[in-house]
Each structure stands twice: as C-alpha cells, then as structure tokens.
N, CA, C and O atoms as a CHARMM CRD file, in Angstrom:
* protein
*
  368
    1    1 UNK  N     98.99000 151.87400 115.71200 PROA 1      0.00000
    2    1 UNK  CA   100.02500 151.85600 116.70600 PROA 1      0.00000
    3    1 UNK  C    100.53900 150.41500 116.82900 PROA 1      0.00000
    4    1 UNK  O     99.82100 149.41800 116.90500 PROA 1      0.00000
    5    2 UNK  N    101.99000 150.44300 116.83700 PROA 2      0.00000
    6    2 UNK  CA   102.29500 148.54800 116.80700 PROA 2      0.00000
    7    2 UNK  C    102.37800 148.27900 118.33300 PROA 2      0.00000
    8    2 UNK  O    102.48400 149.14100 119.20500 PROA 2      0.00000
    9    3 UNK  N    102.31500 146.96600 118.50300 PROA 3      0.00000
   10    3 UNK  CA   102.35800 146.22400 119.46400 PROA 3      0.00000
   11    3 UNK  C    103.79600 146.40400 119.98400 PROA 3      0.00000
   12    3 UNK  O    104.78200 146.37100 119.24700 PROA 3      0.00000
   13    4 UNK  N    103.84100 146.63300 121.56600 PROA 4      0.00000
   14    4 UNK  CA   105.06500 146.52400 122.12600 PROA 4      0.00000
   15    4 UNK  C    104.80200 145.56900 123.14500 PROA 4      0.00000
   16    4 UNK  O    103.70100 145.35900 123.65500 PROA 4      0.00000
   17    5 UNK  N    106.02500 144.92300 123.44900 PROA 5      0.00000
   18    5 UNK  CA   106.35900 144.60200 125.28200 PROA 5      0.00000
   19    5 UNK  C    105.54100 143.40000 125.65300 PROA 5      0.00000
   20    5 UNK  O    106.00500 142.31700 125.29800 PROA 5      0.00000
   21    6 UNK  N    104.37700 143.40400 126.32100 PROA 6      0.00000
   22    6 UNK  CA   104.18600 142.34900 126.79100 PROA 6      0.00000
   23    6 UNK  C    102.64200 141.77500 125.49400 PROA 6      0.00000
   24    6 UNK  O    102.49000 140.63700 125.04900 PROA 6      0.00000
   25    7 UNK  N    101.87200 142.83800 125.24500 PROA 7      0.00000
   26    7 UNK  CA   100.73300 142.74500 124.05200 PROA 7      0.00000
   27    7 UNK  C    101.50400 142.35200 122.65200 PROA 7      0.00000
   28    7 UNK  O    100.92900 141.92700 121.65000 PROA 7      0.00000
   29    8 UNK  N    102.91900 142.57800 122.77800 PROA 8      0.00000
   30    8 UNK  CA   102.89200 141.51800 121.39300 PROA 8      0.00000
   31    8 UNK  C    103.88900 140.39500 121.50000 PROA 8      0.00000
   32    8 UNK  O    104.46000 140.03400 120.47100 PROA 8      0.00000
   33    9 UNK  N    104.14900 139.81500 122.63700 PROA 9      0.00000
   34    9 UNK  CA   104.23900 138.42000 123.14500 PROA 9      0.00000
   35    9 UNK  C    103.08300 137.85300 123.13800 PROA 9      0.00000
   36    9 UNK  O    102.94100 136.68200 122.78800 PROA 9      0.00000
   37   10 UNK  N    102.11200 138.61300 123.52500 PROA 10     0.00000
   38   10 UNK  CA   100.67100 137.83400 123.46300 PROA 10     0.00000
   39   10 UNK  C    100.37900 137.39400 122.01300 PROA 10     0.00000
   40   10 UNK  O    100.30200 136.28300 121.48700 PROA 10     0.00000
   41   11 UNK  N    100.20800 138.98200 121.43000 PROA 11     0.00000
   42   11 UNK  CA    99.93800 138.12700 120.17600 PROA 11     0.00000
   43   11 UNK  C    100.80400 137.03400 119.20000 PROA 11     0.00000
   44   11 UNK  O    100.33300 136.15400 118.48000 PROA 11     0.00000
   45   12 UNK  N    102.48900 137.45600 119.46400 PROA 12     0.00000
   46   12 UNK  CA   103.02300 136.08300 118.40600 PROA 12     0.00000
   47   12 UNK  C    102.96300 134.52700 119.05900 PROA 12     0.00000
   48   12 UNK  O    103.20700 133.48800 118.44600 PROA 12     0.00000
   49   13 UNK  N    102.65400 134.63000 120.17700 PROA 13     0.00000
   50   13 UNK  CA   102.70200 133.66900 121.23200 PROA 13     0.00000
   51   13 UNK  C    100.87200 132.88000 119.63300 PROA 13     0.00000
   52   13 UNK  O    100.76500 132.09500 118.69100 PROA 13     0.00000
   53   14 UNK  N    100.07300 133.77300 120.35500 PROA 14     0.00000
   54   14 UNK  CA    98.39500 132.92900 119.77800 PROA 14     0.00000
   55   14 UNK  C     98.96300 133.10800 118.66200 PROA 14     0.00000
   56   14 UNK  O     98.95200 131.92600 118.32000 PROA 14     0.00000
   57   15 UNK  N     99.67800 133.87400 117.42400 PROA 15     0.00000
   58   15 UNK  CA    99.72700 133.13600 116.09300 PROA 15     0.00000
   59   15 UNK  C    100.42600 131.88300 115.73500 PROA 15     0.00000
   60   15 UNK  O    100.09400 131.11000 114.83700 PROA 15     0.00000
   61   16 UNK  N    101.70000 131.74000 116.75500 PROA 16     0.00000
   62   16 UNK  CA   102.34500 130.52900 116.56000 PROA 16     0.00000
   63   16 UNK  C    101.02300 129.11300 117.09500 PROA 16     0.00000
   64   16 UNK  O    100.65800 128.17200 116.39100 PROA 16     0.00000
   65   17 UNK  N    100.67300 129.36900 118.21600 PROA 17     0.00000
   66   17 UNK  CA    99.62300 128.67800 118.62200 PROA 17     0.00000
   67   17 UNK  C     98.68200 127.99600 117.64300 PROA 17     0.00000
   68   17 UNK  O     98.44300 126.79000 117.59100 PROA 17     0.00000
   69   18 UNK  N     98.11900 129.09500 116.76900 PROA 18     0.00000
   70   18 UNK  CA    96.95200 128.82900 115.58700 PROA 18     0.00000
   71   18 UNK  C     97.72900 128.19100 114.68900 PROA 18     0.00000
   72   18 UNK  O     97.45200 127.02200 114.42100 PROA 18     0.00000
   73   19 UNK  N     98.87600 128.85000 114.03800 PROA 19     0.00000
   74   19 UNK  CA    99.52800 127.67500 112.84700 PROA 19     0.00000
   75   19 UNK  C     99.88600 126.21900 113.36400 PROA 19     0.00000
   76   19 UNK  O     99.63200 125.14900 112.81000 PROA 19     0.00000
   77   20 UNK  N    100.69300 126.50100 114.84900 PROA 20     0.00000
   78   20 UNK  CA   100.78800 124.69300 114.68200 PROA 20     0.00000
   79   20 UNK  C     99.06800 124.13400 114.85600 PROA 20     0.00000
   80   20 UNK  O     98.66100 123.12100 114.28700 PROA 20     0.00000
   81   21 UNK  N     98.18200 125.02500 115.76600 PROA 21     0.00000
   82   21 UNK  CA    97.25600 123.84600 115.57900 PROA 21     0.00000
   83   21 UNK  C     96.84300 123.52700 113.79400 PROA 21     0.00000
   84   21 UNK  O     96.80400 122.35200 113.42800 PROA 21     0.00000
   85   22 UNK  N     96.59500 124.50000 112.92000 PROA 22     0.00000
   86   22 UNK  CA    96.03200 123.92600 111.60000 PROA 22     0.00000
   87   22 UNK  C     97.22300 122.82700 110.92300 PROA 22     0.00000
   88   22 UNK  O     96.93900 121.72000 110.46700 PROA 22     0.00000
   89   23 UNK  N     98.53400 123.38600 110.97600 PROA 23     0.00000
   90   23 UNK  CA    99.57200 122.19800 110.94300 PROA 23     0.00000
   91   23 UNK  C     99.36800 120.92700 111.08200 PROA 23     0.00000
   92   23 UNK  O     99.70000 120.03600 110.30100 PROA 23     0.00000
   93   24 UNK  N     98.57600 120.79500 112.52400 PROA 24     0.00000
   94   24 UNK  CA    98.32500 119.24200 113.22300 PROA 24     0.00000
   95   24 UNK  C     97.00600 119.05400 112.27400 PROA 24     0.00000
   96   24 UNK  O     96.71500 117.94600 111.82200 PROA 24     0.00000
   97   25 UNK  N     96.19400 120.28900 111.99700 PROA 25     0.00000
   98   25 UNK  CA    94.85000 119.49300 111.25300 PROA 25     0.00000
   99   25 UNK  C     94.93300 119.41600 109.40400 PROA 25     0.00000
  100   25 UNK  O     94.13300 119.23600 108.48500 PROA 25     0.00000
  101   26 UNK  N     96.16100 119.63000 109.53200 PROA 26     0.00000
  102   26 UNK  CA    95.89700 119.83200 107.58700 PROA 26     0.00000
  103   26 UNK  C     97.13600 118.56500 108.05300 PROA 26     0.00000
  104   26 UNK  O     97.98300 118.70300 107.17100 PROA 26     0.00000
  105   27 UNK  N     97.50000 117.72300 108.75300 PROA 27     0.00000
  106   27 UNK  CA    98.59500 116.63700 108.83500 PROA 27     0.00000
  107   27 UNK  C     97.73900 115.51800 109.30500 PROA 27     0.00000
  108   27 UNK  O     98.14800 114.36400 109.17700 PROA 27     0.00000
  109   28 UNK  N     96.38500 115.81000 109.93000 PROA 28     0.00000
  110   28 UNK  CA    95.45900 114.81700 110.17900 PROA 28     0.00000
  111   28 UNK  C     94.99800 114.48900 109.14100 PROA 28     0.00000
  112   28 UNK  O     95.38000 113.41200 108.68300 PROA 28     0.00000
  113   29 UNK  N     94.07500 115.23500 108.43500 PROA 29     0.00000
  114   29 UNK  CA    93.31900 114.86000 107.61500 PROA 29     0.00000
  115   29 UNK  C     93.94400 114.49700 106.20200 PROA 29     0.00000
  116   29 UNK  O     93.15000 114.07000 105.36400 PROA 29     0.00000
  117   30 UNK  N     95.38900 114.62900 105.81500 PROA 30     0.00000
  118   30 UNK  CA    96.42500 113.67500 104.76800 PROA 30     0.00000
  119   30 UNK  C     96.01200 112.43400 105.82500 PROA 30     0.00000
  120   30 UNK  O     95.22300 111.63500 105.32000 PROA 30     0.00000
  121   31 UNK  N     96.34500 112.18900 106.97600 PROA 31     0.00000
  122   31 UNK  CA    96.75000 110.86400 107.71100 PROA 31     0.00000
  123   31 UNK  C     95.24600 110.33700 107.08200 PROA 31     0.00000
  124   31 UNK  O     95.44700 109.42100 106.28500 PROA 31     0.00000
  125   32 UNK  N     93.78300 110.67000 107.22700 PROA 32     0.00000
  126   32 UNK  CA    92.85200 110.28200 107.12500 PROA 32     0.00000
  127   32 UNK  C     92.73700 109.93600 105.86600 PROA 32     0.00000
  128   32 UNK  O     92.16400 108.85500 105.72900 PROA 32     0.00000
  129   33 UNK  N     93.24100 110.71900 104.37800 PROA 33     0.00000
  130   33 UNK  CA    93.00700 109.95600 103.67100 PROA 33     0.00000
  131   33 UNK  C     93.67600 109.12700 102.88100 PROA 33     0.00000
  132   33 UNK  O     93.30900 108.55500 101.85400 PROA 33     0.00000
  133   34 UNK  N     94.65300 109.11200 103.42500 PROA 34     0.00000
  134   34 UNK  CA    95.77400 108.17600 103.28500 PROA 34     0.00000
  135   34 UNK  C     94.82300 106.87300 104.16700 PROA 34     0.00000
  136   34 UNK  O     94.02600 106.43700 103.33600 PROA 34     0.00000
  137   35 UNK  N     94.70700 106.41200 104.99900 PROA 35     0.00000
  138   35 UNK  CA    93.44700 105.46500 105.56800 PROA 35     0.00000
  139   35 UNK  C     92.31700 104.95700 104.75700 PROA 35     0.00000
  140   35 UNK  O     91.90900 103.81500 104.54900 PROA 35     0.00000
  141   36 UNK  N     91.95000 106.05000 104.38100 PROA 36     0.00000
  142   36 UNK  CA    90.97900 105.53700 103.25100 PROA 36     0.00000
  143   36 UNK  C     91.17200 105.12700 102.63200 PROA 36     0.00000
  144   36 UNK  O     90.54100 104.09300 102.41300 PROA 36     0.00000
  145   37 UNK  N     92.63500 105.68400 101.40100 PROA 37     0.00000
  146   37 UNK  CA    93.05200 104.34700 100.17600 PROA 37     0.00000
  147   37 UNK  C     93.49300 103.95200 100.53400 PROA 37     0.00000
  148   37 UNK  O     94.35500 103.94400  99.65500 PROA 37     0.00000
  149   38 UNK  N     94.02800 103.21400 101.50400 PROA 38     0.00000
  150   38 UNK  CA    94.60600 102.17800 101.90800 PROA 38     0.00000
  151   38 UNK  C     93.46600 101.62300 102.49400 PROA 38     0.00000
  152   38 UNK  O     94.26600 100.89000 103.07400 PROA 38     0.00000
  153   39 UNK  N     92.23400 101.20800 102.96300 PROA 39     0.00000
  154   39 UNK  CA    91.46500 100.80200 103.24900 PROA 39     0.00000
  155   39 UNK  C     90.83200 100.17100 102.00200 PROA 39     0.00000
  156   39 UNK  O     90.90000  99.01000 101.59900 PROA 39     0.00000
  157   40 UNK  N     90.27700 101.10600 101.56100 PROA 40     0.00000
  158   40 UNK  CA    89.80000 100.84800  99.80200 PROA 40     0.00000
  159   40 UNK  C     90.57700  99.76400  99.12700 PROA 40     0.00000
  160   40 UNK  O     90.08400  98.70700  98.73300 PROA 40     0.00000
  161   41 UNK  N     92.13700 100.19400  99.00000 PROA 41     0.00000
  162   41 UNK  CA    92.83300  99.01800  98.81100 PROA 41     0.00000
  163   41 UNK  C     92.42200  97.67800  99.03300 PROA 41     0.00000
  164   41 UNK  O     92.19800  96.91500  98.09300 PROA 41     0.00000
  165   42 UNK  N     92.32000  97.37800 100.11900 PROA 42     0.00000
  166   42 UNK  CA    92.41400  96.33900 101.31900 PROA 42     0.00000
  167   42 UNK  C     90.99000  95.72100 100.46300 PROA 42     0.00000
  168   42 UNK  O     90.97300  94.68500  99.80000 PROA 42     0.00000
  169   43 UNK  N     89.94300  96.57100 100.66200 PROA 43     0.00000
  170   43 UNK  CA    88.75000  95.82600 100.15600 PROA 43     0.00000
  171   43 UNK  C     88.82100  95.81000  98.75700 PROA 43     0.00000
  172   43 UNK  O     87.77100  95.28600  98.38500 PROA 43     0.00000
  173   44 UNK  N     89.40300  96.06400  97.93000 PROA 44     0.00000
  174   44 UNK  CA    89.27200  95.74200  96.39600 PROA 44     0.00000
  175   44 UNK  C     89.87600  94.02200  96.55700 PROA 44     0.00000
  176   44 UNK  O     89.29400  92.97300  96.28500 PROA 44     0.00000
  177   45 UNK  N     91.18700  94.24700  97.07900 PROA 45     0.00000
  178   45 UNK  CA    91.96900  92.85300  97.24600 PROA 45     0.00000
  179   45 UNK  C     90.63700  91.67700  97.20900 PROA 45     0.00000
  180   45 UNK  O     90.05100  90.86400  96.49400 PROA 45     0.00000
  181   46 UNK  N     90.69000  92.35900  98.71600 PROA 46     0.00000
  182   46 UNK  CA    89.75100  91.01700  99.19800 PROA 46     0.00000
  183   46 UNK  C     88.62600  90.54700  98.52900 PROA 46     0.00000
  184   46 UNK  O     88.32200  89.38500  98.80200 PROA 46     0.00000
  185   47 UNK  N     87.58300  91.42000  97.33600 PROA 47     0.00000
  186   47 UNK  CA    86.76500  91.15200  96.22700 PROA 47     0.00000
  187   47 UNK  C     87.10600  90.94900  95.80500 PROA 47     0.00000
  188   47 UNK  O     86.33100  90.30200  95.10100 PROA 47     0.00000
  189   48 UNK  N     88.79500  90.84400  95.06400 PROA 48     0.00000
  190   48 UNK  CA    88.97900  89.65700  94.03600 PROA 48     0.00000
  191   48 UNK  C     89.36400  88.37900  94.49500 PROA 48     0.00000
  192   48 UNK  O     89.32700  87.25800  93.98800 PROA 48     0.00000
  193   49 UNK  N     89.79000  88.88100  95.71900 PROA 49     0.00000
  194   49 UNK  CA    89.94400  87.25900  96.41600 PROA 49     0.00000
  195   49 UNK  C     88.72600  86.60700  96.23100 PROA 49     0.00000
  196   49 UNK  O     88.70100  85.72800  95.36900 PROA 49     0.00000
  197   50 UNK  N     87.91500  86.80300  96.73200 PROA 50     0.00000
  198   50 UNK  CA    86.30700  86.39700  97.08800 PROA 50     0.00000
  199   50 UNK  C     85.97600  85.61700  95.37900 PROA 50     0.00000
  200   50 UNK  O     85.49900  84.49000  95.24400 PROA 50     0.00000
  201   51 UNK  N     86.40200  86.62500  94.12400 PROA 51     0.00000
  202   51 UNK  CA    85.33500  86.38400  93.29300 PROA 51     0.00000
  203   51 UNK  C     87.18400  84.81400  92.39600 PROA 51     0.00000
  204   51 UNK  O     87.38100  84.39300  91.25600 PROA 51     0.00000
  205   52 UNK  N     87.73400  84.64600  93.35600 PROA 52     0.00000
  206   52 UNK  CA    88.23700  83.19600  92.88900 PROA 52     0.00000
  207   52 UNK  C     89.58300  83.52700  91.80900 PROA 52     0.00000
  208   52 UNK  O     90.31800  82.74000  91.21300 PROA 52     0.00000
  209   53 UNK  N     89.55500  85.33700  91.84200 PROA 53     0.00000
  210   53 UNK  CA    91.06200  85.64800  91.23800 PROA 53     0.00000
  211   53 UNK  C     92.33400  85.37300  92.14800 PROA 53     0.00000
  212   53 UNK  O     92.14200  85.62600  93.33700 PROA 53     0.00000
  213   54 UNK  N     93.65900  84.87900  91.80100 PROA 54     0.00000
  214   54 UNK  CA    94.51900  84.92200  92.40700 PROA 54     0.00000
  215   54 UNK  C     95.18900  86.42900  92.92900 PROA 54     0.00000
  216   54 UNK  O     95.47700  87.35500  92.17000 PROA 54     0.00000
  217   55 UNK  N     95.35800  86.42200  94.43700 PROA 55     0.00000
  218   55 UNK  CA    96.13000  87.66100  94.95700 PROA 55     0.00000
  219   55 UNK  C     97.36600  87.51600  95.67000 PROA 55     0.00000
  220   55 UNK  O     97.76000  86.49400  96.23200 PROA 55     0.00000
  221   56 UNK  N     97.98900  88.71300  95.59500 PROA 56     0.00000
  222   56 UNK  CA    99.09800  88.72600  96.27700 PROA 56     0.00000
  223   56 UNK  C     98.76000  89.09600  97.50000 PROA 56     0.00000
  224   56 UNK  O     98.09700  90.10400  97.74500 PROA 56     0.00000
  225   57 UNK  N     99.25500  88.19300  98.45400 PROA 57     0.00000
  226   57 UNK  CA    99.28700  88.13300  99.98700 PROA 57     0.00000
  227   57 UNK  C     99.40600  89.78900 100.55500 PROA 57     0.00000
  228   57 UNK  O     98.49100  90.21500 101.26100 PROA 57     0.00000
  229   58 UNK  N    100.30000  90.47200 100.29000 PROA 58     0.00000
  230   58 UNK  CA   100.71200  91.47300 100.31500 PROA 58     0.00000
  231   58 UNK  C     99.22800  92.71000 100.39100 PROA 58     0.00000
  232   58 UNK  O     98.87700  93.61700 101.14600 PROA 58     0.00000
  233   59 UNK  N     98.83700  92.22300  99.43700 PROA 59     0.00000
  234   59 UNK  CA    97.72000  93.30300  98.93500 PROA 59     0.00000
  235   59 UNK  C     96.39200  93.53200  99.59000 PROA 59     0.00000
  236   59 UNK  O     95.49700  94.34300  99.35200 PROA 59     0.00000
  237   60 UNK  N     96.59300  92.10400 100.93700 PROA 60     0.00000
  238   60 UNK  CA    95.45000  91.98700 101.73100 PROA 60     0.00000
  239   60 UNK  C     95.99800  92.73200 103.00200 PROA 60     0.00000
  240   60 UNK  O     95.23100  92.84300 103.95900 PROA 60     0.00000
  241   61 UNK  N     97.24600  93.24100 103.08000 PROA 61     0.00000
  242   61 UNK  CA    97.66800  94.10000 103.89800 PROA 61     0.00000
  243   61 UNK  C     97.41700  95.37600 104.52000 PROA 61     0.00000
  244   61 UNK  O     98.04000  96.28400 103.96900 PROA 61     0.00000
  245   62 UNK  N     96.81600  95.67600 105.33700 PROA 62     0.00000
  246   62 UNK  CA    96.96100  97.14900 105.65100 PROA 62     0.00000
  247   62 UNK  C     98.21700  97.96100 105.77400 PROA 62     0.00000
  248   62 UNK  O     98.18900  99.19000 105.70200 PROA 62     0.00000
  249   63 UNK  N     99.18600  97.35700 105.93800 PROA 63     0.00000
  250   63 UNK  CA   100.67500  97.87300 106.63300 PROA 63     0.00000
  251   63 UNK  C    100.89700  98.28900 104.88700 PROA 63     0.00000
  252   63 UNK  O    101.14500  99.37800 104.36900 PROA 63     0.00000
  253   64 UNK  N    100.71500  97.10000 104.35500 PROA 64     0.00000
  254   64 UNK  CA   101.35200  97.15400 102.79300 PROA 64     0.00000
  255   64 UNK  C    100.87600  98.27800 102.17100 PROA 64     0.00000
  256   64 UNK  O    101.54700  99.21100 101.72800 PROA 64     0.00000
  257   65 UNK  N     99.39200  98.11200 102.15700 PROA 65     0.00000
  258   65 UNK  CA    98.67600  98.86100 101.42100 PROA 65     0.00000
  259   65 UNK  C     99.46900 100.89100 101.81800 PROA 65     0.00000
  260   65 UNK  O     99.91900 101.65300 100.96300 PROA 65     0.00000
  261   66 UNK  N     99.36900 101.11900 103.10200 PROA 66     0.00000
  262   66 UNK  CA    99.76100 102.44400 103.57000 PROA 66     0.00000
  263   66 UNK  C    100.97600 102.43100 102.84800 PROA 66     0.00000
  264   66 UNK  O    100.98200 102.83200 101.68500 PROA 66     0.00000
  265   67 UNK  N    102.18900 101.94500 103.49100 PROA 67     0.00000
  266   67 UNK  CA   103.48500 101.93100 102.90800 PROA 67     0.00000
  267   67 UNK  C    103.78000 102.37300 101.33000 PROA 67     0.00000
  268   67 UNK  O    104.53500 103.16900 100.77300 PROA 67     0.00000
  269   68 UNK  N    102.63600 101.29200 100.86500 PROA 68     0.00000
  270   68 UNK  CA   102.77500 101.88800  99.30200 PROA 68     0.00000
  271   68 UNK  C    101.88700 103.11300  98.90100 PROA 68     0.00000
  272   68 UNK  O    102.18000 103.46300  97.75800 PROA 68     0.00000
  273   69 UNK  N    101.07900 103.74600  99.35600 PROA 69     0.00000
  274   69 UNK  CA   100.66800 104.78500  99.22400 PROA 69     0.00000
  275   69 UNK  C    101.46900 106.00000  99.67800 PROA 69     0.00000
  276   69 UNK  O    101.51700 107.11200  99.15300 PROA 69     0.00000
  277   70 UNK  N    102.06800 105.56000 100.73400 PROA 70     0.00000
  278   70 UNK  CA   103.53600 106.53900 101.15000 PROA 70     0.00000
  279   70 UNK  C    104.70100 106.73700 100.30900 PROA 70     0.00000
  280   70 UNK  O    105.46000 107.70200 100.21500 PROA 70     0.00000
  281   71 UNK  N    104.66600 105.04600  99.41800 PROA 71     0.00000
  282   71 UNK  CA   105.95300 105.52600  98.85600 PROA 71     0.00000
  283   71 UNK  C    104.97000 106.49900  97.35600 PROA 71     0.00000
  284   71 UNK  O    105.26100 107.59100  96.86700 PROA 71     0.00000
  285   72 UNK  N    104.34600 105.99400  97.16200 PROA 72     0.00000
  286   72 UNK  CA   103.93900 107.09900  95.93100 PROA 72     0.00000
  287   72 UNK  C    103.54000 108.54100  96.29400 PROA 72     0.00000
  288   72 UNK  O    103.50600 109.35600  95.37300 PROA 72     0.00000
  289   73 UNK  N    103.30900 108.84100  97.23500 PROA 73     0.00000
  290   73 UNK  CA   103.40400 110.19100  97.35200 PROA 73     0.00000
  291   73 UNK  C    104.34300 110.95700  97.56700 PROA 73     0.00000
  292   73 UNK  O    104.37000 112.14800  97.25700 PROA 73     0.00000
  293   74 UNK  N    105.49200 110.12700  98.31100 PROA 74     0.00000
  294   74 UNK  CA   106.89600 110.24300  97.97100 PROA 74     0.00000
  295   74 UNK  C    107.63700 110.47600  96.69500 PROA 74     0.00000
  296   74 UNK  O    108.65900 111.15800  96.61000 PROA 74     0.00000
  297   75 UNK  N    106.93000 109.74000  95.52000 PROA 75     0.00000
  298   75 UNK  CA   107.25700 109.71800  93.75100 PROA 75     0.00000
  299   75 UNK  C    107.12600 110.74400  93.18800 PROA 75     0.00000
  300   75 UNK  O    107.84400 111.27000  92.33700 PROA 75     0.00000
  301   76 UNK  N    105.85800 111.19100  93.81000 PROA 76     0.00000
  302   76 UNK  CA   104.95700 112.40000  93.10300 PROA 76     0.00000
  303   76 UNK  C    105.72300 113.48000  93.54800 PROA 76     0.00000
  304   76 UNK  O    106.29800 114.07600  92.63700 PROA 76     0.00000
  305   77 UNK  N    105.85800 113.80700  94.40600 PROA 77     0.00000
  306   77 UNK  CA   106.58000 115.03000  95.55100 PROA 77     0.00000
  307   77 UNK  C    108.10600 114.94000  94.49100 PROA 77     0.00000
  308   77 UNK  O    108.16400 115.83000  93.64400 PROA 77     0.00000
  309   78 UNK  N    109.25700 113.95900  94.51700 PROA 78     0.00000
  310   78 UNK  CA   110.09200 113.51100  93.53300 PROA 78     0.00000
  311   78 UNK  C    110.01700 114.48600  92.35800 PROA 78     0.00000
  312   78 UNK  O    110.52700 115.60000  92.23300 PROA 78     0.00000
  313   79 UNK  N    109.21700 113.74600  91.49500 PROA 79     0.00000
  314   79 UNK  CA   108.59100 114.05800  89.94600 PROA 79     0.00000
  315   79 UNK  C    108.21700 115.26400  89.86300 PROA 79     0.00000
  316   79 UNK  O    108.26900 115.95500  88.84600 PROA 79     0.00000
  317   80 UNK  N    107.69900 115.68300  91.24600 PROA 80     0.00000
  318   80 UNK  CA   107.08500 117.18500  90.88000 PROA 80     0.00000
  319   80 UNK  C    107.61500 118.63300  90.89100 PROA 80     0.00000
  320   80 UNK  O    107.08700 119.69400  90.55900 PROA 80     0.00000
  321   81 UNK  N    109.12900 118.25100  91.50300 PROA 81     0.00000
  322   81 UNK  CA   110.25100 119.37800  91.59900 PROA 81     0.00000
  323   81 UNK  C    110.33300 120.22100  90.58300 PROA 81     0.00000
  324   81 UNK  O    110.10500 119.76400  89.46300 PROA 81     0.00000
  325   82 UNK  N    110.56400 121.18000  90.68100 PROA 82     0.00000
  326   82 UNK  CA   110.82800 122.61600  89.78400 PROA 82     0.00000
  327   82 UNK  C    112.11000 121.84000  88.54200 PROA 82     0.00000
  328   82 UNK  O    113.19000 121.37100  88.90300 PROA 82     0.00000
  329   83 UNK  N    111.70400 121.88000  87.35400 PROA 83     0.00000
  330   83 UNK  CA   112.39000 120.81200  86.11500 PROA 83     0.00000
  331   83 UNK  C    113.87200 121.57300  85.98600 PROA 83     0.00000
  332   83 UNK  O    114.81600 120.97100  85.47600 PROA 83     0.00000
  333   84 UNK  N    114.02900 123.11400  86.54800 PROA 84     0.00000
  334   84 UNK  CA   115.05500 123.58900  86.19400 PROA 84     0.00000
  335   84 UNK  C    116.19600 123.21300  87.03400 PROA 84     0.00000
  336   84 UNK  O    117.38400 123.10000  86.73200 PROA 84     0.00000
  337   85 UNK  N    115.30500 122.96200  88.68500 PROA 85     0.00000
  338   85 UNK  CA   116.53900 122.48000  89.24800 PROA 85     0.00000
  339   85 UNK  C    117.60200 121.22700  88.92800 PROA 85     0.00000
  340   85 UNK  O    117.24300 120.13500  88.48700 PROA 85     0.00000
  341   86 UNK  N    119.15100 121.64600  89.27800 PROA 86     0.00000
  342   86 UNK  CA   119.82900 120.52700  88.97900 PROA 86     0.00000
  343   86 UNK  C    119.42400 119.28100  89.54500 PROA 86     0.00000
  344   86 UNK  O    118.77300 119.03600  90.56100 PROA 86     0.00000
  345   87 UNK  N    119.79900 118.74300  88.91600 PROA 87     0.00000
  346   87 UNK  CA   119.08600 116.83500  89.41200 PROA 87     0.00000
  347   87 UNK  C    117.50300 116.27400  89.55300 PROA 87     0.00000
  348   87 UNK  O    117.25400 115.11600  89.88900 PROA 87     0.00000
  349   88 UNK  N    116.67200 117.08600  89.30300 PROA 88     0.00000
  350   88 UNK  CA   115.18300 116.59000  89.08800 PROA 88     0.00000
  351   88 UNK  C    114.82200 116.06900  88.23700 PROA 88     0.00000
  352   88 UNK  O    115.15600 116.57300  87.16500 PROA 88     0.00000
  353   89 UNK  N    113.93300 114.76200  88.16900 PROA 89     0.00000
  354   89 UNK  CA   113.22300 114.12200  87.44700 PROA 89     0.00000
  355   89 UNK  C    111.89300 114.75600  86.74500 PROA 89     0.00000
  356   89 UNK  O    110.94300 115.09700  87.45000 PROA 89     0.00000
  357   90 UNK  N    111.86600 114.89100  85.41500 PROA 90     0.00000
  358   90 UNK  CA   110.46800 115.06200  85.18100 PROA 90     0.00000
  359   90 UNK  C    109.68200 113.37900  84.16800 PROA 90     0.00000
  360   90 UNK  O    110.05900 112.27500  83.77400 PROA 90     0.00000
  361   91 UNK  N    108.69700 114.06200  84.18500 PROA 91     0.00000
  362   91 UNK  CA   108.17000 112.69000  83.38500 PROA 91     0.00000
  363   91 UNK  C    108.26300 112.81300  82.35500 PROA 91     0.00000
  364   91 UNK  O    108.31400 113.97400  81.94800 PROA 91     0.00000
  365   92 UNK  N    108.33500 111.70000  81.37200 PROA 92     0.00000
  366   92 UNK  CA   108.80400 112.24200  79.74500 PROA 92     0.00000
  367   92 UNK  C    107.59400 112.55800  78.79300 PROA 92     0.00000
  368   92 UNK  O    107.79900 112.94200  77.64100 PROA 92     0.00000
C-alpha cells in the first residue's frame, strides 16, 4: 500500500534528511584527506629543508600545499570527462 498524506511527508522529509547528512560526511572526509596530503606535503618540505636541500618558500605552506591539491583534483575531474564529449581533454 503506498504512502499518502501526512506518512509520506514523513518519510521524504527523513530521506532527504539522511542524504544531506551522508553528503556532509562523504564532503568531510574528502576535506580530511585533502589535510592529510597537504600536511604530508608540508612535512616532506620541511625534511628537505632540514637535510640542507634548497626549498621553495611556498612548499612550507599549508595554504599552498591545499590550494595545489585543489587545483589537481580540479585537473583530474577536467581530464576525466567522457572523451566523446565536445571540448574534453583526454591524456595522450
């Protein structure tokens, strides 16, 4: 028997509910590991700083480090478009 009237306000009401919450948690945990290589980053830098290699200022960055992990996932997303559509890049 389908849902009428006020029992299936209830229910699309809790399914919209459940998708945005996993939304917010499958958008956290990109945020988290996006943190991590960019963290990782941060400390590779700074071990070659340490071991007397020259670095780029930049690379001791956290801001930097994220940014550029943003823009490459940005590249990838790019690159990774369906090849038939008009105007997409593939890799050669």
């Amino acid at each position: 028997m389908p849902l009428k009237g006020e029992a299936k306000k209830a229910y699309n009401k809790r399914r919209y509910l459940e998708a945005k919450a996993s939304d917010w948690a499958t958008q956290l945990a990109a945020e988290r590991r996006r943190m991590k290589k960019a963290l990782h980053g941060v400390e590779v830098a700074e071990g070659w700083k340490n071991a007397g290699e020259e670095v780029n200022e930049n690379a001791l960055s956290l801001a930097w480090q994220w940014n550029a992990i943003v823009a490459e996932e940005k590249a990838k997303e790019f690159i990774s478009k369906d090849p038939q559509e008009k105007g997409s890049r593939t890799r050669p």
